[in-house]
MDTraj code that builds the backbone (N, CA, C; nanometers):
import mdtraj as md
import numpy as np

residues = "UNK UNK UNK UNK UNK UNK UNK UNK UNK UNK UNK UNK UNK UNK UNK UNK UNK UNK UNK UNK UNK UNK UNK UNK UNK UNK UNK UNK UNK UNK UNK UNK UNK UNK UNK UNK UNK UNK UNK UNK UNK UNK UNK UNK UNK UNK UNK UNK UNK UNK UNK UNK UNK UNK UNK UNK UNK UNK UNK UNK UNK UNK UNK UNK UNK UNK UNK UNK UNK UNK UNK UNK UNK UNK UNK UNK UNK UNK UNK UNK UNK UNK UNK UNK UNK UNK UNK UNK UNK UNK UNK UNK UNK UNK UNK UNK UNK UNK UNK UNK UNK UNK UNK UNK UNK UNK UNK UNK UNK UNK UNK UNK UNK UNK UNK UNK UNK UNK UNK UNK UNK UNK UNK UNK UNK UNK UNK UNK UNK UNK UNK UNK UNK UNK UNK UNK UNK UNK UNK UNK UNK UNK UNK UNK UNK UNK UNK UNK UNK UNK UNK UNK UNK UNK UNK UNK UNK UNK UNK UNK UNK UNK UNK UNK UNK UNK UNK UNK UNK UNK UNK UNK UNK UNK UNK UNK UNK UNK UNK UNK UNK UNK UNK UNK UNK UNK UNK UNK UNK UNK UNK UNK UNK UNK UNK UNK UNK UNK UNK UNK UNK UNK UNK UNK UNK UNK UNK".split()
xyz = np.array([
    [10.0227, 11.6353, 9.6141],
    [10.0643, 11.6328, 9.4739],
    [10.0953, 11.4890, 9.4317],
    [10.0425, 11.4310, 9.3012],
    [10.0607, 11.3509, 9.2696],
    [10.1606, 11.2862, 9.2201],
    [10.2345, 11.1598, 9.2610],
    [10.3768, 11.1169, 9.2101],
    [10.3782, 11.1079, 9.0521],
    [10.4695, 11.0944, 8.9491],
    [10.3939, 11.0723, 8.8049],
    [10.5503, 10.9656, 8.7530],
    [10.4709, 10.8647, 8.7047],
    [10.5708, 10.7670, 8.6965],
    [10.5734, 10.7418, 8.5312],
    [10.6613, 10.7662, 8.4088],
    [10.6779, 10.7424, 8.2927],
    [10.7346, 10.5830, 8.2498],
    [10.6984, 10.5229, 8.2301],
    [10.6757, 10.3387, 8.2359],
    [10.6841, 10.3334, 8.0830],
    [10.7554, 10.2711, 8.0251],
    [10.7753, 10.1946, 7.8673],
    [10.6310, 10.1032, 7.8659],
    [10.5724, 10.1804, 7.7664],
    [10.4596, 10.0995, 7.7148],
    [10.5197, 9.9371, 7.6679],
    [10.5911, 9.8894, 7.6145],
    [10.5981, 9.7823, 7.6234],
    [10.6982, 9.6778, 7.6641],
    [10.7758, 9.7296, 7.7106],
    [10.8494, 9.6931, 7.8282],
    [10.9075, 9.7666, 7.9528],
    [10.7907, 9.7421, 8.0553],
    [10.7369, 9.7809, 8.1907],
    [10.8983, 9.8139, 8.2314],
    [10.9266, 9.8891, 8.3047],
    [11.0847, 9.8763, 8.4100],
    [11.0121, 9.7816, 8.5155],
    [11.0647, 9.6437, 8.5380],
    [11.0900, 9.6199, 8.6650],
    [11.0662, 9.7236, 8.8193],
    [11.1656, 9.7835, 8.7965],
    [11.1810, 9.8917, 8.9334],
    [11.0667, 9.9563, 8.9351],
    [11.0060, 10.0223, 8.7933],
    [10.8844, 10.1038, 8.8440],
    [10.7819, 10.0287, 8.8349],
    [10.7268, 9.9199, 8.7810],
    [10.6037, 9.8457, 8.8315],
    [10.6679, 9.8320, 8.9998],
    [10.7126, 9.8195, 9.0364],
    [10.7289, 9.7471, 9.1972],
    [10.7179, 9.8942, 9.2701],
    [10.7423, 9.9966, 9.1994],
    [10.7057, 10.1165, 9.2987],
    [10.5184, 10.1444, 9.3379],
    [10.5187, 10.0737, 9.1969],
    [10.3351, 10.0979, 9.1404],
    [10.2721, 9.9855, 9.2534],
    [10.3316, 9.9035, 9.2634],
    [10.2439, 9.7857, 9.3205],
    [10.2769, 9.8119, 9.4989],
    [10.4118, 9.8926, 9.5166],
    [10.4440, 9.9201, 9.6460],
    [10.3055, 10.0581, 9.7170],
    [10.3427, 10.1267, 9.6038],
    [10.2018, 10.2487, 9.6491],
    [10.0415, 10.1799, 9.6821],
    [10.0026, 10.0767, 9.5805],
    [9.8607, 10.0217, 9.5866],
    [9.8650, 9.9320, 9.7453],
    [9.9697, 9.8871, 9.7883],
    [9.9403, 9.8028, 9.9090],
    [10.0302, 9.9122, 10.0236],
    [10.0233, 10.0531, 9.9682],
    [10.0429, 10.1397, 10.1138],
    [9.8966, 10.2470, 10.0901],
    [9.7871, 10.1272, 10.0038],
    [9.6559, 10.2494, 9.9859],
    [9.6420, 10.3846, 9.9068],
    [9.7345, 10.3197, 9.7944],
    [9.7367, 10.5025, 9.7382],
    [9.6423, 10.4269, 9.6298],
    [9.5567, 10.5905, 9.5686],
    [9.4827, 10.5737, 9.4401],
    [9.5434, 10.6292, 9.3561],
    [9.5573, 10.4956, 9.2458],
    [9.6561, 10.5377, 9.1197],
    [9.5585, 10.5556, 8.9874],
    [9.6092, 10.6305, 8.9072],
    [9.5075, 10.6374, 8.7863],
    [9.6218, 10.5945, 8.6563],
    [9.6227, 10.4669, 8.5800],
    [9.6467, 10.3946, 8.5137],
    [9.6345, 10.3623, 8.3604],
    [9.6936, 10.3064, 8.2512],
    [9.6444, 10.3124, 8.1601],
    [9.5509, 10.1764, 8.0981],
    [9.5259, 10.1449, 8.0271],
    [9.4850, 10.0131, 8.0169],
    [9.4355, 9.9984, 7.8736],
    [9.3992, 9.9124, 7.8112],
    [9.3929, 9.8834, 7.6792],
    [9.2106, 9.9601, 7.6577],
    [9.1957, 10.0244, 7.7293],
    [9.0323, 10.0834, 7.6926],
    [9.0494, 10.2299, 7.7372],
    [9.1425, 10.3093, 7.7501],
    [9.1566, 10.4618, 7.8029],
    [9.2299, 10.4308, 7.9339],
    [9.2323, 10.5790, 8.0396],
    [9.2785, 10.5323, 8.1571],
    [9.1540, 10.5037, 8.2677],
    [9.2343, 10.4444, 8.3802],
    [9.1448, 10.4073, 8.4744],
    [9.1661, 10.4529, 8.6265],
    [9.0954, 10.4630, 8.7237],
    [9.1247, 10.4963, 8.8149],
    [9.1752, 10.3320, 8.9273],
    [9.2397, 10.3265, 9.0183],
    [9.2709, 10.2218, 9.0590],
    [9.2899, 10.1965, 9.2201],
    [9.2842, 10.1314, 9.3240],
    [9.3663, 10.1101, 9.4401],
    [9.2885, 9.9605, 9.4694],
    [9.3999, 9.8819, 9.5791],
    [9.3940, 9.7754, 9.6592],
    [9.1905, 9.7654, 9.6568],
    [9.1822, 9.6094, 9.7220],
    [9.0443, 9.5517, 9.6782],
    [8.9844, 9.6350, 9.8570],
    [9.0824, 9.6480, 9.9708],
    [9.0629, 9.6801, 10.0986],
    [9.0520, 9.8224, 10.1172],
    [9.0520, 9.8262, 10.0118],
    [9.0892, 10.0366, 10.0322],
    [8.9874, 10.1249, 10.0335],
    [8.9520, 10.1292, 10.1197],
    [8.7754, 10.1607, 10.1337],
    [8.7926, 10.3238, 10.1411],
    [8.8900, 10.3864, 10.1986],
    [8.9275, 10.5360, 10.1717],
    [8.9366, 10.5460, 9.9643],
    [9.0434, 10.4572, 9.9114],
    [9.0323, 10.4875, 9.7712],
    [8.9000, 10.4635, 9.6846],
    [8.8033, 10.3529, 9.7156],
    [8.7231, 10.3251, 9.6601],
    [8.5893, 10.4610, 9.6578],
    [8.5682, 10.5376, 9.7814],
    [8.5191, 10.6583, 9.8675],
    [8.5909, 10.7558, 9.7366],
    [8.7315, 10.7499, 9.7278],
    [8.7501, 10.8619, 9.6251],
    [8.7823, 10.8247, 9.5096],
    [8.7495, 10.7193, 9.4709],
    [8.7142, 10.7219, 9.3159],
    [8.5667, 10.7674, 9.3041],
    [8.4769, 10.7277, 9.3787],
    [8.3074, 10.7833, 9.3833],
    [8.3483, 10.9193, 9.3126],
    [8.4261, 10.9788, 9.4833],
    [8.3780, 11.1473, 9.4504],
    [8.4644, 11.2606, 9.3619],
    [8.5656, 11.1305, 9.3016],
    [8.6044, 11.1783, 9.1186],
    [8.5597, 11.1846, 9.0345],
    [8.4660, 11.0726, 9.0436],
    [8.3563, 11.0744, 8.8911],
    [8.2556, 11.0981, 8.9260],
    [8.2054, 11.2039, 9.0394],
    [8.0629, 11.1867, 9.0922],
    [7.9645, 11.1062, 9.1139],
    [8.0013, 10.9926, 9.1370],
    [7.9166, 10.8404, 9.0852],
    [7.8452, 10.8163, 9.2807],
    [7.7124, 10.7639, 9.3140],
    [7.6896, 10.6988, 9.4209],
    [7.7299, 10.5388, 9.4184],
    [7.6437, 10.5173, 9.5603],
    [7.7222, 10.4117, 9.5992],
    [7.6504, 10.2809, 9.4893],
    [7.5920, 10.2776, 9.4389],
    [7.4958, 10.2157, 9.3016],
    [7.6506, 10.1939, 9.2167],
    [7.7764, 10.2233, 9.1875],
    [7.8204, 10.2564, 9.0808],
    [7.8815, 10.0837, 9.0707],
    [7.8506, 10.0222, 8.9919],
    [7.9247, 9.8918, 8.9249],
    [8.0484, 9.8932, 8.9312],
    [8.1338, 9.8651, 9.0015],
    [8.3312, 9.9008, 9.0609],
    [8.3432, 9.7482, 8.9143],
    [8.4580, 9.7688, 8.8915],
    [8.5160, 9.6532, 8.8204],
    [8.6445, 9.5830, 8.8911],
    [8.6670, 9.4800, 8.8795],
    [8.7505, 9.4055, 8.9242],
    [8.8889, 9.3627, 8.7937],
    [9.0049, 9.4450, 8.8089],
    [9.0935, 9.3605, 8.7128],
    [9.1748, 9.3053, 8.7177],
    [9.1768, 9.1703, 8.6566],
    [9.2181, 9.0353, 8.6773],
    [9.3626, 8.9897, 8.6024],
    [9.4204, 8.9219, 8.6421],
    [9.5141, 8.8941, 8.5801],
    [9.4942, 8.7524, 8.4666],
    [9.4223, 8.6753, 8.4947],
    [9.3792, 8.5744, 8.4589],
    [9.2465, 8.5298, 8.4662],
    [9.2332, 8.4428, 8.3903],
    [9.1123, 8.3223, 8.4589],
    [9.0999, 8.3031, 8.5599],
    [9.2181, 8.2531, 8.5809],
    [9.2381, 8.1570, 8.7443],
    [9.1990, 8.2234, 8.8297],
    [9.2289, 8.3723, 8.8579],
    [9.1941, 8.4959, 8.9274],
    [9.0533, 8.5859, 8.9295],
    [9.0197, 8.5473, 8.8115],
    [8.8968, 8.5828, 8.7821],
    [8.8077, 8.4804, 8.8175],
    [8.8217, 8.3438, 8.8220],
    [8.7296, 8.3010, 8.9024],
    [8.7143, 8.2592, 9.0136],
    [8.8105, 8.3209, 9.1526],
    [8.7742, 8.3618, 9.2327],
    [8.7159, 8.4438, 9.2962],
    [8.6474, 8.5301, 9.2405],
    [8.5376, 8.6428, 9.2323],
    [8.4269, 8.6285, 9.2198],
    [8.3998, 8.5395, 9.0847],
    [8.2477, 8.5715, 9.0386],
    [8.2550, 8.3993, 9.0182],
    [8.0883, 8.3937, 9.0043],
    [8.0201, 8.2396, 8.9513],
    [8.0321, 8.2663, 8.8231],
    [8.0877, 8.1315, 8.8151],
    [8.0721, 8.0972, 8.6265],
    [8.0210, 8.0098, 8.5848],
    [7.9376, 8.0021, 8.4849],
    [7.8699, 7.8320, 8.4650],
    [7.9273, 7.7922, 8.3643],
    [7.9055, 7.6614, 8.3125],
    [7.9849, 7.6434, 8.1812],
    [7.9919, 7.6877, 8.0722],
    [7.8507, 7.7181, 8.0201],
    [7.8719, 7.8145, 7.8818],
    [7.9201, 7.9977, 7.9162],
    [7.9068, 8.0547, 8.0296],
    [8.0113, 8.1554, 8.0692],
    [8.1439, 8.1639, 8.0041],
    [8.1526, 8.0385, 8.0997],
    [8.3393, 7.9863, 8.1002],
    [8.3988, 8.0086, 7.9897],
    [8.3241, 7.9370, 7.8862],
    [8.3744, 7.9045, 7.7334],
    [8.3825, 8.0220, 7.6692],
    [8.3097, 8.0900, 7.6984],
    [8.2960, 8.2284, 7.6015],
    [8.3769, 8.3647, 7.6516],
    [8.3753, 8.2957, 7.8212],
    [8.4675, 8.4340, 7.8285],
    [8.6138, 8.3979, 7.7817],
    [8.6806, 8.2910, 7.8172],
    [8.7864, 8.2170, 7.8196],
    [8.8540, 8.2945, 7.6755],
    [8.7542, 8.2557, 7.6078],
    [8.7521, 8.2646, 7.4029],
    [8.8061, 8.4097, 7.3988],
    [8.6906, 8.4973, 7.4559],
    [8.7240, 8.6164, 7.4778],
    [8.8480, 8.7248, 7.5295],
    [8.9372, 8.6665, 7.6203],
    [8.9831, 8.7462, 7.7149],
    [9.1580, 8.6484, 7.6743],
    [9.2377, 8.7760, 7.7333],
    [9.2193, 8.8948, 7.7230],
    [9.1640, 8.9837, 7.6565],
    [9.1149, 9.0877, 7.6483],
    [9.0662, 9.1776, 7.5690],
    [8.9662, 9.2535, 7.6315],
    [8.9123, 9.3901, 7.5273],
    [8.8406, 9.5019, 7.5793],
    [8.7313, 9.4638, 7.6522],
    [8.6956, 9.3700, 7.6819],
    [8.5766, 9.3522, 7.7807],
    [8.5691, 9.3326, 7.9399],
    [8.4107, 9.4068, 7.9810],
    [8.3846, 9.3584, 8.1234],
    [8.3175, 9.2895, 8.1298],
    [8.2638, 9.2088, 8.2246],
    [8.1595, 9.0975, 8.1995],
    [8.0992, 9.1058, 8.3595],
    [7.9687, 9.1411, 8.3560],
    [7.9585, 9.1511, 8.5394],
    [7.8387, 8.9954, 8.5188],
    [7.9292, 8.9912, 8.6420],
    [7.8894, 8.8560, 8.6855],
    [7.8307, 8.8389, 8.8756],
    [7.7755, 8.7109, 8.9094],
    [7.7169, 8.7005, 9.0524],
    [7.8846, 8.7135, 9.1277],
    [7.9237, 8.7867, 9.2057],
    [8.0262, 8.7776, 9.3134],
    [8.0279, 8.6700, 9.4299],
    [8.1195, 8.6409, 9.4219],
    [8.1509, 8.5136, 9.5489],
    [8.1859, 8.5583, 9.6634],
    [8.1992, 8.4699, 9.7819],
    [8.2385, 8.5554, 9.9293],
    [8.3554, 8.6551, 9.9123],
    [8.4447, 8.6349, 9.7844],
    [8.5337, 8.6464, 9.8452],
    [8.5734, 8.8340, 9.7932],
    [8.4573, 8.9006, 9.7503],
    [8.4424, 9.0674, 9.7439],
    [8.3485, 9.0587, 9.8196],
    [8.4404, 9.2353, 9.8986],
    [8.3575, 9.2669, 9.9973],
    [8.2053, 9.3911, 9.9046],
    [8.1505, 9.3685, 10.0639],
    [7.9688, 9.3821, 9.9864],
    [7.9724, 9.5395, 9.9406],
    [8.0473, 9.5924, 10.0013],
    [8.0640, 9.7508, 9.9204],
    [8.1010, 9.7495, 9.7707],
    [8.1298, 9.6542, 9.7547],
    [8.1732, 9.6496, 9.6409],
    [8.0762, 9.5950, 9.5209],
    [8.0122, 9.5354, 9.5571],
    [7.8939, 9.4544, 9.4991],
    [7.7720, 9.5535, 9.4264],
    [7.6810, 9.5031, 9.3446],
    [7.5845, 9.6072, 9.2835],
    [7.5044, 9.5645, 9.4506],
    [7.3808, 9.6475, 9.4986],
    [7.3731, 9.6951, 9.6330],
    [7.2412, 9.5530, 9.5875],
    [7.1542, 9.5599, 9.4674],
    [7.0719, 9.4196, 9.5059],
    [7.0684, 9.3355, 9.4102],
    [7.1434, 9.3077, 9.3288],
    [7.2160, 9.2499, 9.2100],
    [7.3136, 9.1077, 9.3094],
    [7.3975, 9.1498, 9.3560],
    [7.5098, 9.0993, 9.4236],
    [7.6137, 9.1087, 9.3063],
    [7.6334, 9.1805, 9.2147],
    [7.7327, 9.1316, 9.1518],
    [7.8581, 9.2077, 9.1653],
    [7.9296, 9.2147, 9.0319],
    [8.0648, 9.2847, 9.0398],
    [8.0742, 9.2646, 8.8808],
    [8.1532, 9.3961, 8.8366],
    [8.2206, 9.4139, 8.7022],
    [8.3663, 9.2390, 8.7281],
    [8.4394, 9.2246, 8.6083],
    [8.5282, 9.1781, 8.6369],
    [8.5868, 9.2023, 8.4712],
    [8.7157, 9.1640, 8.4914],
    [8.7777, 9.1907, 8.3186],
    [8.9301, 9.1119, 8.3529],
    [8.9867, 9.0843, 8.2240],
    [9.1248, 9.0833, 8.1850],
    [9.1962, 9.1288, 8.0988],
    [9.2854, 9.2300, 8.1207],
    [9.2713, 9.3411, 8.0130],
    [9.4530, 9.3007, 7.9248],
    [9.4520, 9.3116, 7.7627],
    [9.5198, 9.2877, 7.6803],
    [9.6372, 9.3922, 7.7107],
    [9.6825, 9.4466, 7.8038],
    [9.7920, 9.5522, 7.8322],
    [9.8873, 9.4970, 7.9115],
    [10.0178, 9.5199, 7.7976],
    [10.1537, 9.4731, 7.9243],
    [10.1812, 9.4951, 8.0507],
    [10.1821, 9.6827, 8.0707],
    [10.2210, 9.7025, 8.2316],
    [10.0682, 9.6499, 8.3172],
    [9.9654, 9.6502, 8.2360],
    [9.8737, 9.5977, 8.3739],
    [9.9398, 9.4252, 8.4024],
    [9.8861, 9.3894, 8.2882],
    [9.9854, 9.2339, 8.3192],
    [10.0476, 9.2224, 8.4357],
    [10.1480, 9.3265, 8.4021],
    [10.2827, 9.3455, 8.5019],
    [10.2808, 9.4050, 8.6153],
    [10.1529, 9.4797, 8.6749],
    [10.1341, 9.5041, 8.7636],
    [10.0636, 9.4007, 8.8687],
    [9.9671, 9.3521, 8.8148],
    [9.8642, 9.2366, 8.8404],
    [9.9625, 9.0836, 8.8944],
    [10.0201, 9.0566, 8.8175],
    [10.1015, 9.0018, 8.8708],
    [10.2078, 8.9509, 8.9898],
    [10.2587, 9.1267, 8.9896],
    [10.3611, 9.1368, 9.1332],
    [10.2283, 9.1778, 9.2638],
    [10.1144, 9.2347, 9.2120],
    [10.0353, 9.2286, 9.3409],
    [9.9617, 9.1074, 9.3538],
    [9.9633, 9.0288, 9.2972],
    [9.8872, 8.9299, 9.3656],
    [9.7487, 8.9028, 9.3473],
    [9.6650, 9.0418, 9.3189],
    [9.5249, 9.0723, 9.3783],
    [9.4587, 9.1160, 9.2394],
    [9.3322, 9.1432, 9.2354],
    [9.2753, 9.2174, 9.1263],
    [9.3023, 9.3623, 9.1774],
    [9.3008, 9.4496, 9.0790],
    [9.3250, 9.5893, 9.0872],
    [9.1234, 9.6733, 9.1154],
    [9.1034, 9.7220, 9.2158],
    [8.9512, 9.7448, 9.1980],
    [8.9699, 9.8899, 9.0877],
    [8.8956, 9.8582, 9.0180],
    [8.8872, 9.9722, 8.9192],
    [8.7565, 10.0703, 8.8636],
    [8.7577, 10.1811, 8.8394],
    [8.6569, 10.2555, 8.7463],
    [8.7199, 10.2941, 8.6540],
    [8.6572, 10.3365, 8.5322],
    [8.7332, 10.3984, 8.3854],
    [8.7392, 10.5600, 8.4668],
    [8.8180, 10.6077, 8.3887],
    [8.8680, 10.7698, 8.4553],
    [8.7651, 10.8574, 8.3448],
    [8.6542, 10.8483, 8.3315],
    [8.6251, 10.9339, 8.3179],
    [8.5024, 11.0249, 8.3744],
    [8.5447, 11.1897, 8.4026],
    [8.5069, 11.2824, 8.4238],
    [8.4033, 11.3245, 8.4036],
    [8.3397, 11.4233, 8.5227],
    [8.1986, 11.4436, 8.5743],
    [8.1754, 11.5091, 8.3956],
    [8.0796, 11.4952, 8.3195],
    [8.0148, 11.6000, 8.2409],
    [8.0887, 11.5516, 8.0870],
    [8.1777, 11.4468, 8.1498],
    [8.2569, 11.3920, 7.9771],
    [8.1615, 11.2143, 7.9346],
    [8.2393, 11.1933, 7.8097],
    [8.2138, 11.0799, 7.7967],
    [8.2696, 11.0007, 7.7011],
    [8.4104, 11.0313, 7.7534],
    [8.5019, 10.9165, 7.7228],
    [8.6095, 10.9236, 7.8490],
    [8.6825, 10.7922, 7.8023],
    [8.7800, 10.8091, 7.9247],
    [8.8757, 10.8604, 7.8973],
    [8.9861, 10.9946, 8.0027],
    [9.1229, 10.9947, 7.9247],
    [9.2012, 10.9194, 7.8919],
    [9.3091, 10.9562, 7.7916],
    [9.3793, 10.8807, 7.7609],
    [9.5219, 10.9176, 7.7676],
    [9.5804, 10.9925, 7.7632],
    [9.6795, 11.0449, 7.7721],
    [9.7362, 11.0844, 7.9658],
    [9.8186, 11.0644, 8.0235],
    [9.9156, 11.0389, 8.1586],
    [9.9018, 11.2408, 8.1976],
    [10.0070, 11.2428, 8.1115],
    [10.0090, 11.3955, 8.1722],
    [9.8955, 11.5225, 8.1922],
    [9.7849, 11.4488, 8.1093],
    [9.6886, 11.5804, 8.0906],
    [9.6250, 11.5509, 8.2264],
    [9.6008, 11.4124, 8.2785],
    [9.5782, 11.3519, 8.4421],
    [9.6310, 11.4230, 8.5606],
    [9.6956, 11.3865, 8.5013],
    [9.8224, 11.4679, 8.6162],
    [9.7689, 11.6182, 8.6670],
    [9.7623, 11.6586, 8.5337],
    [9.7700, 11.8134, 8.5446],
    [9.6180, 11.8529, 8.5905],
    [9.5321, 11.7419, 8.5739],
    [9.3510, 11.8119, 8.6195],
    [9.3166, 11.7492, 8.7380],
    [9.4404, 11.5941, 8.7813],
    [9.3851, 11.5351, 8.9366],
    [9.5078, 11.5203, 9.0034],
    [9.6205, 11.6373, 9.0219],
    [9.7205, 11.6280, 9.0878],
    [9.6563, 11.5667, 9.2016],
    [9.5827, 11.6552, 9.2156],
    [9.5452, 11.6625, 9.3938],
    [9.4557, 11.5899, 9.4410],
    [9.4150, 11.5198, 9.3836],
    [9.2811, 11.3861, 9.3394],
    [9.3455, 11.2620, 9.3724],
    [9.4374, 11.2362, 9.3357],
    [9.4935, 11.0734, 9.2924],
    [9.6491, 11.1039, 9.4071],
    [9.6653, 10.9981, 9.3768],
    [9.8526, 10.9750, 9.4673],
    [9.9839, 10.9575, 9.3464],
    [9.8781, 10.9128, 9.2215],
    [9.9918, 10.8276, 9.1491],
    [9.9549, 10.8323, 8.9658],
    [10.0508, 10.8640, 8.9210],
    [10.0149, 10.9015, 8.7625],
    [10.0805, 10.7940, 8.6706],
    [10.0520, 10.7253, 8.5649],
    [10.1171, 10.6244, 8.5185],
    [10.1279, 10.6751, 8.3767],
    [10.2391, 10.6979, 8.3642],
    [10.2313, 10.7557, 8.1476],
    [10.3141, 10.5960, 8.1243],
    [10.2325, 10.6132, 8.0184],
    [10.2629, 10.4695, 7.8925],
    [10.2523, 10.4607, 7.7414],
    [10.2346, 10.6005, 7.7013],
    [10.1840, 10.6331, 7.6192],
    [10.0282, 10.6682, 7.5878],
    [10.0195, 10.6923, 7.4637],
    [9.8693, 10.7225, 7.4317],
    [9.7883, 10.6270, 7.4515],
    [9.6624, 10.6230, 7.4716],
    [9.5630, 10.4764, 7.5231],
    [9.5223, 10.4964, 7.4491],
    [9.4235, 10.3898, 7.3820],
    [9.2674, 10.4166, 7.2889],
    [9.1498, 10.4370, 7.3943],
    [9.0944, 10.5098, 7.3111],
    [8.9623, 10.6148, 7.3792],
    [8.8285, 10.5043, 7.3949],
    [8.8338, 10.4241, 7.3071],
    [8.7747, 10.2912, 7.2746],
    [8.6962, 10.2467, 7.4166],
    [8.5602, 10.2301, 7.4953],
    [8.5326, 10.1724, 7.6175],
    [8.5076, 10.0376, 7.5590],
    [8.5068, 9.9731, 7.6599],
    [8.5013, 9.7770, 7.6744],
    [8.3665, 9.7938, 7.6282],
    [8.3617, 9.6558, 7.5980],
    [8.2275, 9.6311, 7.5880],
    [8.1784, 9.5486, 7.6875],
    [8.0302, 9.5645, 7.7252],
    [8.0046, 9.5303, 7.8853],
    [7.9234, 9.4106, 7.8510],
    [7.9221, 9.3123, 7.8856],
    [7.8227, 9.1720, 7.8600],
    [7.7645, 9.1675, 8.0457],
    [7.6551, 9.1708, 8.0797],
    [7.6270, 9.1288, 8.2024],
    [7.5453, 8.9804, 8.1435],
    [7.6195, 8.8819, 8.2363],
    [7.5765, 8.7325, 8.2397],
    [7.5617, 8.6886, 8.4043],
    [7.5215, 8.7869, 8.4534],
    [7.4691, 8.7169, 8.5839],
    [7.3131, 8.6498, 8.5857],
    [7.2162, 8.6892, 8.4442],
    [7.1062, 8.6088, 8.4571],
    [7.1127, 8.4577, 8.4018],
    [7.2431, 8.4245, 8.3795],
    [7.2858, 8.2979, 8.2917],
    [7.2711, 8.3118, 8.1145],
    [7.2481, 8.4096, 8.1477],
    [7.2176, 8.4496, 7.9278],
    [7.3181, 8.5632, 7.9237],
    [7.3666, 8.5817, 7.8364],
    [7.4417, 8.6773, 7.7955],
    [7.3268, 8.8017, 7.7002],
    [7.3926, 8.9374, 7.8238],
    [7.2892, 9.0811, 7.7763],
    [7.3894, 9.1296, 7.7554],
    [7.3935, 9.2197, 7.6247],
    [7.5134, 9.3192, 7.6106],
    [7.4533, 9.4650, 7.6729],
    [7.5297, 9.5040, 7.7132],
    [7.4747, 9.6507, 7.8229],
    [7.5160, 9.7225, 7.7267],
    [7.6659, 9.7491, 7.7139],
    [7.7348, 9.8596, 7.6000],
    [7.8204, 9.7849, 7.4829],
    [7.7926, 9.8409, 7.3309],
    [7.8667, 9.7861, 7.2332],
    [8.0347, 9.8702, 7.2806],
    [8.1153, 9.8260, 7.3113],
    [8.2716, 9.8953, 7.2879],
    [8.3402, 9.8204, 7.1868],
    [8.4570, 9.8412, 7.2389],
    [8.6205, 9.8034, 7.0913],
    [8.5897, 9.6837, 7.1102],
    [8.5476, 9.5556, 7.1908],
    [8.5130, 9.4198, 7.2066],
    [8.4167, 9.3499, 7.1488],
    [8.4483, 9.2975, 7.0291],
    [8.3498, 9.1943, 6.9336],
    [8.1980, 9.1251, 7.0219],
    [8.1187, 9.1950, 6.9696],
    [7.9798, 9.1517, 7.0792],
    [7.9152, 9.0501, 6.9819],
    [7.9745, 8.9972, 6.9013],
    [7.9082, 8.9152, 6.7830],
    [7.8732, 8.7988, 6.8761],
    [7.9869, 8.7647, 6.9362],
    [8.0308, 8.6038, 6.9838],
    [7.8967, 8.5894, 7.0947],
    [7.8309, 8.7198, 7.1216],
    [7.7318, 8.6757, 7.2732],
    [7.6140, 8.7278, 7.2248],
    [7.5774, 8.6486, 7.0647],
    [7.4378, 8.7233, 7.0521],
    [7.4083, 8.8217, 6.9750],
    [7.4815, 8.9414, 7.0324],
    [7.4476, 9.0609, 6.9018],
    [7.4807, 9.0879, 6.8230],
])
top = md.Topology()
chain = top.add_chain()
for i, resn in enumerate(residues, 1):
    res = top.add_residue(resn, chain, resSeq=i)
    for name in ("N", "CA", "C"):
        top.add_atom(name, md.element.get_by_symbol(name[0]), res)
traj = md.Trajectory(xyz[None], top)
């Protein structure tokens, strides 16, 4: 049964981000809120959680994992950036976007598109992630939470709870999320392709 933790959308408790960040580095999979719906979540090493986020959303091993970042600084230890990248994501972020980019040594290859080499990556405009991201140290590996046969992500803590008690370790209410998905820019060919229009201004890269 899943723990379910009620967190002030905009000012995090102390005590319970540190329970949140204590569960992710004892390997639990938490499902989270974030400024684009909720998400599913655990440690970058967690090769048991990453295995069951797959067989939550029915997804194979093909599935684009995202990486979420607390920063720049953090974000570009992950992926290659070239200079006109830089500038535009920089401009960009925080905010609703992913941007998959070439991955550096430093994600492991399960994690990677299988002949791409890349990786999702983001920095997302939400306090408690902020605040989670922070006290761990690490990017959070992530998928959006949504469900085999749907197509949006949830948004709401308790209705989670109640359909992946037994799925997840860890429930995060923060209030209502927007249903809104990121918008996806892949710039690993050095040009900016928009994959999906979301809540994230795609003007700035072209379209």
């Amino acid at each position: 049964m899943a723990r379910f933790l009620d967190v002030h959308p905009d000012n995090p408790q102390p005590r319970l981000v540190s329970q949140v960040v204590e569960a992710l580095r004892d390997d639990a999979l938490i499902a989270y809120p974030t400024d684009s719906g909720y998400a599913l979540g655990c440690q970058l090493g967690n090769r048991d959680g990453r295995d069951r986020i797959l067989k939550i959303r029915d997804l194979d091993d093909r599935h684009h994992f995202t990486l979420m970042c607390c920063d720049f600084a953090q974000l570009g230890q992950f992926v290659h950036i070239d200079n006109a990248a830089f500038r535009a994501i920089k401009a960009a972020t925080p905010g609703p976007y992913t941007f998959i980019l070439p991955a550096t040594g430093e994600v492991p290859k399960r994690l990677m598109h299988p002949k791409k080499r890349t990786v999702g990556v983001r920095i997302p405009d939400h306090v408690l992630v902020q605040a989670l991201l922070a006290e761990l140290g690490e990017p959070i590996l992530t998928s959006t939470l949504i469900l085999p046969g749907e197509q949006q992500a949830r948004t709401m803590g308790w209705e989670i709870k109640e359909e992946l008690d037994h799925s997840v370790d860890l429930v995060i209410e923060a209030g209502e999320t927007s249903a809104e998905p990121t918008s996806v820019v892949d710039w690993s060919s050095g040009e900016p392709e928009v994959v999906r229009r979301g809540a994230g201004d795609v003007v700035r890269f072209g379209a």
